[in-house]
PyMOL CGO cylinders between C-alpha atoms (Angstrom):
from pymol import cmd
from pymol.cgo import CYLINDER

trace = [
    CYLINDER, 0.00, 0.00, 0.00, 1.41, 3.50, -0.67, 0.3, 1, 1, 1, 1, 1, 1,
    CYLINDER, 1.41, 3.50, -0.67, -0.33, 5.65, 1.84, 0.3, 1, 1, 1, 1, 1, 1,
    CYLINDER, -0.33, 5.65, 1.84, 1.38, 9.12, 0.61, 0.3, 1, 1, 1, 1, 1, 1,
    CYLINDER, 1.38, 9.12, 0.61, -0.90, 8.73, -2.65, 0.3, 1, 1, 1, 1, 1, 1,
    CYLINDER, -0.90, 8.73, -2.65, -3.79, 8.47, -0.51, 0.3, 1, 1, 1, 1, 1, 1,
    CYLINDER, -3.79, 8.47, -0.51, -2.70, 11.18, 1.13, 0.3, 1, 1, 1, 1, 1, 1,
    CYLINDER, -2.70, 11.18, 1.13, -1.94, 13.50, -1.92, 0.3, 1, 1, 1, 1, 1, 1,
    CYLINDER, -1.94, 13.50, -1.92, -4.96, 12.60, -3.38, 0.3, 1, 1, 1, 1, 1, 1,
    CYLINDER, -4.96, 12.60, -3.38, -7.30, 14.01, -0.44, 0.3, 1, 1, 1, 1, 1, 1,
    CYLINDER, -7.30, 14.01, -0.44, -5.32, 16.86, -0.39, 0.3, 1, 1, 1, 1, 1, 1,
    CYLINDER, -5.32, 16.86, -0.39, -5.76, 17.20, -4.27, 0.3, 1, 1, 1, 1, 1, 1,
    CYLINDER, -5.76, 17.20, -4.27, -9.17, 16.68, -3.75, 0.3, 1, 1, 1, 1, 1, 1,
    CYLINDER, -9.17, 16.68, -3.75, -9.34, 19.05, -1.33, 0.3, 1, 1, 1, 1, 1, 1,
    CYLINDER, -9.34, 19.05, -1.33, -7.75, 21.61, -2.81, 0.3, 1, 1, 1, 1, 1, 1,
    CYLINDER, -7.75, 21.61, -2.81, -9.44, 21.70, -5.76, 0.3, 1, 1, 1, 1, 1, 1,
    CYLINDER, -9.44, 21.70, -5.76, -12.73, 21.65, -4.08, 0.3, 1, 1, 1, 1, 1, 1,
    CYLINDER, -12.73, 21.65, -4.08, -11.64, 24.65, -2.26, 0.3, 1, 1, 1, 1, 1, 1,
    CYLINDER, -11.64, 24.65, -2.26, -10.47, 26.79, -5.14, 0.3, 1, 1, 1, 1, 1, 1,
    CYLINDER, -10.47, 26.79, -5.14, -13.82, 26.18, -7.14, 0.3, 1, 1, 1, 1, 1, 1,
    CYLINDER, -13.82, 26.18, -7.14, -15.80, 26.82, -3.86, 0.3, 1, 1, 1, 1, 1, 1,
    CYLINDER, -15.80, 26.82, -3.86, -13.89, 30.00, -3.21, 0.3, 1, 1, 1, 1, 1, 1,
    CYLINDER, -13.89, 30.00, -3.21, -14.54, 30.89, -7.36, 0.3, 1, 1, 1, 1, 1, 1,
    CYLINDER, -14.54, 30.89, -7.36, -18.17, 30.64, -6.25, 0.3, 1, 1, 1, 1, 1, 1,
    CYLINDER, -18.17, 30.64, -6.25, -18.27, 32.46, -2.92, 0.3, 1, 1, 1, 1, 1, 1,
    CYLINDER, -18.27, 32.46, -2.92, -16.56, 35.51, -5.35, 0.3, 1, 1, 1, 1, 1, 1,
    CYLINDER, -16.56, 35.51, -5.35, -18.58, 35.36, -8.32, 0.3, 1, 1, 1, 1, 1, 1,
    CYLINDER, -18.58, 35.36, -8.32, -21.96, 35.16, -5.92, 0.3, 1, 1, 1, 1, 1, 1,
    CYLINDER, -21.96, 35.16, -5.92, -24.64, 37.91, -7.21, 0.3, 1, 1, 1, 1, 1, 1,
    CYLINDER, -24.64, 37.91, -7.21, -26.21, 39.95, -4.73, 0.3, 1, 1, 1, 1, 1, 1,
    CYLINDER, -26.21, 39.95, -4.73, -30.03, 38.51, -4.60, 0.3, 1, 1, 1, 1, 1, 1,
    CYLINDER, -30.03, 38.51, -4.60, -28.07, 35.02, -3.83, 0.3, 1, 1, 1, 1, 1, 1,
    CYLINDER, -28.07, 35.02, -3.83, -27.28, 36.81, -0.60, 0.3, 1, 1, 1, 1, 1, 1,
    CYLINDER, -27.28, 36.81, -0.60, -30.96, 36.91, 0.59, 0.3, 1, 1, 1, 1, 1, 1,
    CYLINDER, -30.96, 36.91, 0.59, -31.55, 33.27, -0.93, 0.3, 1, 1, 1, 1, 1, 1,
    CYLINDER, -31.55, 33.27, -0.93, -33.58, 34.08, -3.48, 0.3, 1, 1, 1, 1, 1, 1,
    CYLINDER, -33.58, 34.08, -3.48, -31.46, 32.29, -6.34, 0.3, 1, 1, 1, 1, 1, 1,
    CYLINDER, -31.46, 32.29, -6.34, -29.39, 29.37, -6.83, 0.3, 1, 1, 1, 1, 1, 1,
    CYLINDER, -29.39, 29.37, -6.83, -26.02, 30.01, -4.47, 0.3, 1, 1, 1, 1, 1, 1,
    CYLINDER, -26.02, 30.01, -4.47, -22.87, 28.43, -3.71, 0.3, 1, 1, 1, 1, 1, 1,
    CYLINDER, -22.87, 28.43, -3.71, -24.15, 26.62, -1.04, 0.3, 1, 1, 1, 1, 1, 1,
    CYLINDER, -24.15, 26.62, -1.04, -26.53, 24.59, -3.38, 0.3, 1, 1, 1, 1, 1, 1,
    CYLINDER, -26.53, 24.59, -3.38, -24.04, 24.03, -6.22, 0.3, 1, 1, 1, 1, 1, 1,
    CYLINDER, -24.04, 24.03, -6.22, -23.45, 20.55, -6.95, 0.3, 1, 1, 1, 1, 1, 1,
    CYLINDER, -23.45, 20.55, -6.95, -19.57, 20.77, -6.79, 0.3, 1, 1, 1, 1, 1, 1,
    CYLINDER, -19.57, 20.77, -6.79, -20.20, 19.65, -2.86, 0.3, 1, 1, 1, 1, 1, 1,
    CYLINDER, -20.20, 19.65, -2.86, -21.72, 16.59, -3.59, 0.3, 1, 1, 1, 1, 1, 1,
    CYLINDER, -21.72, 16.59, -3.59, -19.34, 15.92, -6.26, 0.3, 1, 1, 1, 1, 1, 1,
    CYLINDER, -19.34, 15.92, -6.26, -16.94, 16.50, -3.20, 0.3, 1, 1, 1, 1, 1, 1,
    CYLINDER, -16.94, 16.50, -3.20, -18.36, 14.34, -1.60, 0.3, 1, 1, 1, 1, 1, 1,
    CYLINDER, -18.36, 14.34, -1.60, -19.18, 11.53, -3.82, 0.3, 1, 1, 1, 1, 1, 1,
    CYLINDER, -19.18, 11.53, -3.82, -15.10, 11.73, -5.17, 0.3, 1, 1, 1, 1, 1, 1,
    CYLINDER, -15.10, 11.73, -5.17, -14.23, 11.49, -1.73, 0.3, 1, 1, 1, 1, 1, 1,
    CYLINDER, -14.23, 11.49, -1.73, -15.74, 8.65, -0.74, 0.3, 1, 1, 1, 1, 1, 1,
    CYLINDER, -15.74, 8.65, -0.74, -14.62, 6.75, -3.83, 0.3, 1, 1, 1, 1, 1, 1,
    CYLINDER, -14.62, 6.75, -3.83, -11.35, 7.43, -2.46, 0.3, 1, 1, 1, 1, 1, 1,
    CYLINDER, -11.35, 7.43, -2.46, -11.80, 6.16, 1.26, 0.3, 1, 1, 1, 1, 1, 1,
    CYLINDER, -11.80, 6.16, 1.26, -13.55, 3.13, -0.54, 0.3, 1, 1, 1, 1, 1, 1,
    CYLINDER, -13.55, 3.13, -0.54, -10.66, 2.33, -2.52, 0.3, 1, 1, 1, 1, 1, 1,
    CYLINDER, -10.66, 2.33, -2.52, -8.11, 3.16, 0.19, 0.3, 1, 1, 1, 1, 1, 1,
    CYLINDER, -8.11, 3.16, 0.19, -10.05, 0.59, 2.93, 0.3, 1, 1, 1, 1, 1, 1,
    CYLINDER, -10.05, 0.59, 2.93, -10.06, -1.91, 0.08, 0.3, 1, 1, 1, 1, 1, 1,
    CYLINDER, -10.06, -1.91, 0.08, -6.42, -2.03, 0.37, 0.3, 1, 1, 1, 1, 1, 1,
    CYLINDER, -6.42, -2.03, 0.37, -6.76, -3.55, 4.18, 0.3, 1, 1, 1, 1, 1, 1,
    CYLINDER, -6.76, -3.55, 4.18, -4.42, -0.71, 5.45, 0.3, 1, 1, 1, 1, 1, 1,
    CYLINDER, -4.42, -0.71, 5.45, -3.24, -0.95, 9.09, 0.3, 1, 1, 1, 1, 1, 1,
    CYLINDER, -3.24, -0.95, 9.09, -3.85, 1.55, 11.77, 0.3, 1, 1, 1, 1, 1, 1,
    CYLINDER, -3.85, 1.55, 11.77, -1.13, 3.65, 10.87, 0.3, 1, 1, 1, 1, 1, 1,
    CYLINDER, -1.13, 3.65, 10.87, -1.77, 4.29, 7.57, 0.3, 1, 1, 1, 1, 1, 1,
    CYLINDER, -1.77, 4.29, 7.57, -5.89, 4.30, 8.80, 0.3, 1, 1, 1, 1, 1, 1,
    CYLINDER, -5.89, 4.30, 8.80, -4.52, 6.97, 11.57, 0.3, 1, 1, 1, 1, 1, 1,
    CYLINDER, -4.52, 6.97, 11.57, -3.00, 9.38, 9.16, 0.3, 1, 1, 1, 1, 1, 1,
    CYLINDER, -3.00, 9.38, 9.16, -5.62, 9.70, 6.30, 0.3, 1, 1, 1, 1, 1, 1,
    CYLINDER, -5.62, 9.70, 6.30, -8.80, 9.73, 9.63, 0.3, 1, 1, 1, 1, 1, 1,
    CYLINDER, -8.80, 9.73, 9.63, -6.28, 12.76, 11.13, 0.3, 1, 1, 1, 1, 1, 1,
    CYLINDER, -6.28, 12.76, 11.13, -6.30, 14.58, 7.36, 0.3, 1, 1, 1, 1, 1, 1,
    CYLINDER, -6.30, 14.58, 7.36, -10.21, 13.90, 7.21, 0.3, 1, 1, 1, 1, 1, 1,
    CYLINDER, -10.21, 13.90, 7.21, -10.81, 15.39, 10.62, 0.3, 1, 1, 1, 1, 1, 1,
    CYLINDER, -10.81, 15.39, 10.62, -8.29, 18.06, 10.58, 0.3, 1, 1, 1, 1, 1, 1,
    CYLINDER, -8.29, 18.06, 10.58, -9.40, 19.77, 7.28, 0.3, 1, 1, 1, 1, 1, 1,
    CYLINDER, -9.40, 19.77, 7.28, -12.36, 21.70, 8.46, 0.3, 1, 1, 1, 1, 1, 1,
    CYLINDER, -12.36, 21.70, 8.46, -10.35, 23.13, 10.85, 0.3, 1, 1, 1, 1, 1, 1,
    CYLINDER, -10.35, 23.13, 10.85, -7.13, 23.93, 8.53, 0.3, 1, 1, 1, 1, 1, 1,
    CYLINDER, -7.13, 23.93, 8.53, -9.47, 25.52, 6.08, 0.3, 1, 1, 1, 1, 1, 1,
    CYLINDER, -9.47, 25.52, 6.08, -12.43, 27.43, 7.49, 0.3, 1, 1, 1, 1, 1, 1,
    CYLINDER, -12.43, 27.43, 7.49, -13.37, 29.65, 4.49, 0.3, 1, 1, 1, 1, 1, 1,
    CYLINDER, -13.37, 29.65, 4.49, -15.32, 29.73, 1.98, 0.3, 1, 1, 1, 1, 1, 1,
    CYLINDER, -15.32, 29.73, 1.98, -18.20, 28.88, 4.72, 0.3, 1, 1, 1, 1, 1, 1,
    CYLINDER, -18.20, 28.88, 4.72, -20.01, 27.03, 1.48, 0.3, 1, 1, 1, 1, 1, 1,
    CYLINDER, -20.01, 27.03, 1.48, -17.06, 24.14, 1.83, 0.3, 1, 1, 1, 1, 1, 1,
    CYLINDER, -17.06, 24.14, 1.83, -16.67, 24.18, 5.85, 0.3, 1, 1, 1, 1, 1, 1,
    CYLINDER, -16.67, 24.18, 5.85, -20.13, 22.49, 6.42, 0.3, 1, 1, 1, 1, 1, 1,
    CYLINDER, -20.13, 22.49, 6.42, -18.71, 19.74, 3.90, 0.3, 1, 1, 1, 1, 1, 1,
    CYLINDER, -18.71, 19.74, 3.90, -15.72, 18.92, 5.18, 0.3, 1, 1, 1, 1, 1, 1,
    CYLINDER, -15.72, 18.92, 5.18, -17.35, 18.53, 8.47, 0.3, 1, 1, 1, 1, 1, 1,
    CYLINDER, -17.35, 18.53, 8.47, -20.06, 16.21, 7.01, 0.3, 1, 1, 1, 1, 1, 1,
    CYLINDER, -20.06, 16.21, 7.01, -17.30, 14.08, 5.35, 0.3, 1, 1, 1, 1, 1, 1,
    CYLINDER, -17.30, 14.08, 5.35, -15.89, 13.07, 8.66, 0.3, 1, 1, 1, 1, 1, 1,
    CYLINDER, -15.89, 13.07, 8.66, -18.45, 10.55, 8.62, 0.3, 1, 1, 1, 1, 1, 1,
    CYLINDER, -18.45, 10.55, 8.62, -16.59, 8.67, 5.72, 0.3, 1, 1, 1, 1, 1, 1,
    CYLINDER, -16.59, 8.67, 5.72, -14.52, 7.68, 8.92, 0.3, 1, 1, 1, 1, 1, 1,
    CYLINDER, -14.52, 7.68, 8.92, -17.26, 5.26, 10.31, 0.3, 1, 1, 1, 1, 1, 1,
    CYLINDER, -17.26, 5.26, 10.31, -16.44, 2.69, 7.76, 0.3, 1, 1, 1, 1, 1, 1,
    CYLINDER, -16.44, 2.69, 7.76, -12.43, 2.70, 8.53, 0.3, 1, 1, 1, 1, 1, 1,
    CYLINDER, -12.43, 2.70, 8.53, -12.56, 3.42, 12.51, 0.3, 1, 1, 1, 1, 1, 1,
    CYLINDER, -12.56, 3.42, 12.51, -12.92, -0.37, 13.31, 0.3, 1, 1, 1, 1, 1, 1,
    CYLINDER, -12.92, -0.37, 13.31, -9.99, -0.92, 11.75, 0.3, 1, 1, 1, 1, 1, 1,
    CYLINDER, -9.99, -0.92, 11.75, -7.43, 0.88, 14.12, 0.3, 1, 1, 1, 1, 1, 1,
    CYLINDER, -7.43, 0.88, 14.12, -5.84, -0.55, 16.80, 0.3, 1, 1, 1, 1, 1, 1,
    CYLINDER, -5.84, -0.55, 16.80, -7.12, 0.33, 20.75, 0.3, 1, 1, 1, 1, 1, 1,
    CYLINDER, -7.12, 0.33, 20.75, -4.14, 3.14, 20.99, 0.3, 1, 1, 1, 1, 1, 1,
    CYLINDER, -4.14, 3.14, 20.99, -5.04, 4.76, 17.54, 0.3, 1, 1, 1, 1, 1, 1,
    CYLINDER, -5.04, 4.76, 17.54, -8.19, 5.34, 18.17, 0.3, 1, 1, 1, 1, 1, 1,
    CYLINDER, -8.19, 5.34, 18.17, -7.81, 6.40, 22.04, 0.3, 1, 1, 1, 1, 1, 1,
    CYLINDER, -7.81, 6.40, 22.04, -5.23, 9.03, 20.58, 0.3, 1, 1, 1, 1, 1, 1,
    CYLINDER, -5.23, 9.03, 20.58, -7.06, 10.31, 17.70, 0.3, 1, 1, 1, 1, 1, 1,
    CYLINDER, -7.06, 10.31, 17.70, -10.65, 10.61, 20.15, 0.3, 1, 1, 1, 1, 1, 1,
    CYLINDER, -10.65, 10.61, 20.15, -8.66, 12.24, 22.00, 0.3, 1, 1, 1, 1, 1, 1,
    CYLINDER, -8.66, 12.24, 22.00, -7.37, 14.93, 19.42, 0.3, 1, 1, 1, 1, 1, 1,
    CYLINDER, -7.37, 14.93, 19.42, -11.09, 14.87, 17.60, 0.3, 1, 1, 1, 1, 1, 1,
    CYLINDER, -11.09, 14.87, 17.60, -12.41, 15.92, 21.21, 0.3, 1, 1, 1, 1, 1, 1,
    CYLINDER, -12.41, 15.92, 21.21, -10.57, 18.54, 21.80, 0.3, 1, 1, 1, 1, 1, 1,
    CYLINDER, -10.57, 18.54, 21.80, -10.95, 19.90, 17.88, 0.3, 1, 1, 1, 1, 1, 1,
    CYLINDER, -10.95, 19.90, 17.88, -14.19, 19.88, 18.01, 0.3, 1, 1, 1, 1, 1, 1,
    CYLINDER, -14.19, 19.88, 18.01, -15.83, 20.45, 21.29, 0.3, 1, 1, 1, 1, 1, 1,
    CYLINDER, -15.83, 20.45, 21.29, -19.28, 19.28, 22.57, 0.3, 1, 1, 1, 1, 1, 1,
    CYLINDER, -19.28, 19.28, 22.57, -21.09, 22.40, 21.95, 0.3, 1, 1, 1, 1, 1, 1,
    CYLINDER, -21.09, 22.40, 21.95, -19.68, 22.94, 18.49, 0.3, 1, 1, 1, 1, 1, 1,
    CYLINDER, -19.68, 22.94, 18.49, -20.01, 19.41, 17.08, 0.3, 1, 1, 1, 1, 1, 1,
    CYLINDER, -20.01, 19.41, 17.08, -22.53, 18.00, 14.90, 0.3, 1, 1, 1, 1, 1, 1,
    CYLINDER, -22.53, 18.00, 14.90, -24.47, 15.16, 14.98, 0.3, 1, 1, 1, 1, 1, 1,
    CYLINDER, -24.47, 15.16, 14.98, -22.14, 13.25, 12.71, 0.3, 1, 1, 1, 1, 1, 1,
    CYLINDER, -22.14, 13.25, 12.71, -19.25, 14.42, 14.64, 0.3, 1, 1, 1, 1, 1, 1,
    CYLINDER, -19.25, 14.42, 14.64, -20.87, 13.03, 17.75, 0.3, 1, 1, 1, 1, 1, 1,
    CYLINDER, -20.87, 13.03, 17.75, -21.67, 9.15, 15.73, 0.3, 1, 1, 1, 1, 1, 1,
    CYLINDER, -21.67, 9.15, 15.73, -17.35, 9.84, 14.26, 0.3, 1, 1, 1, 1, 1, 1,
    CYLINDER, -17.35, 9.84, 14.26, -16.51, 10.32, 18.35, 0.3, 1, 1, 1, 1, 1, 1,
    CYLINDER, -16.51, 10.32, 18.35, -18.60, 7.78, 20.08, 0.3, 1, 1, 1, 1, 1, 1,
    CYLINDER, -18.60, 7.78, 20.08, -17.00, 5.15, 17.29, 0.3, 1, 1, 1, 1, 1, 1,
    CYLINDER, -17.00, 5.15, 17.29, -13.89, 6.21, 18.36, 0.3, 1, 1, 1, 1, 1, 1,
    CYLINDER, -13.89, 6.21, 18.36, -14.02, 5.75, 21.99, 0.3, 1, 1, 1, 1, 1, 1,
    CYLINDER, -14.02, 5.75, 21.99, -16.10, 2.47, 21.39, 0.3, 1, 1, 1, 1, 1, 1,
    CYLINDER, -16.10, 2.47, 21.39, -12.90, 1.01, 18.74, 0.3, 1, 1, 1, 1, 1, 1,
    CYLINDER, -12.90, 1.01, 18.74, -10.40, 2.72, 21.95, 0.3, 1, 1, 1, 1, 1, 1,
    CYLINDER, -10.40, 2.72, 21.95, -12.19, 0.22, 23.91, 0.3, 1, 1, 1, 1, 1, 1,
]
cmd.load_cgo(trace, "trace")
């Protein structure tokens, strides 16, 4: 298994997404402001996102990596809402694509998992997590177990 192309292609993937997101957020028209038109929020380059992304983690688990190589690609998937904030359009999707991480989570070993629910807890406190944050974090503890 070669985990750095795994690894350079979710930050490809990323990247990308983020440019064309941010090409959106500046080319928005005023009335999209008050949600009366099609915005960047509805655009169906986040679903494409989405859909590319879990291709990836499919292909990458069908490899049978071990918890190393499952620790580093779960800590780029949870770390990359935080490392890129803006454009607000993408945030809410790389949040939502943590939960790619259910399939993969049973996979790592008792000390992965303890370290990385450790480092997802404090990322992403209660009060600021979502619901599929709090299913990501309550796998992780269990696979700690």
């Amino acid at each position: 298994m070669n985990i750095d192309f795994y690894l350079a292609r979710m930050d490809r993937l990323t990247e990308d997404y983020l440019a064309d997101a941010d090409k959106l957020e500046r080319s928005r028209k005023p009335n999209e402001l008050f949600g009366l038109k099609f915005g960047p929020s509805d655009d169906p380059l986040h679903e494409r996102f989405a859909k590319d992304l879990a291709e990836l983690m499919k292909d990458f688990a069908a490899e049978e990596p071990d918890s190393a190589a499952l620790r580093a690609v779960l800590e780029k998937l949870f770390g990359a809402a935080k490392t890129y904030p803006e454009p607000r359009s993408a945030h809410w999707m790389l949040v939502a694509v943590q939960g790619l991480s259910k399939e993969l989570i049973p996979g790592l070993s008792r000390e992965d998992a303890a370290a990385l629910a450790k480092d997802f807890e404090a990322a992403w406190p209660r009060r600021s997590r979502l619901p599929v944050q709090d299913d990501v974090l309550k796998l992780l503890k269990k696979a700690a177990k």
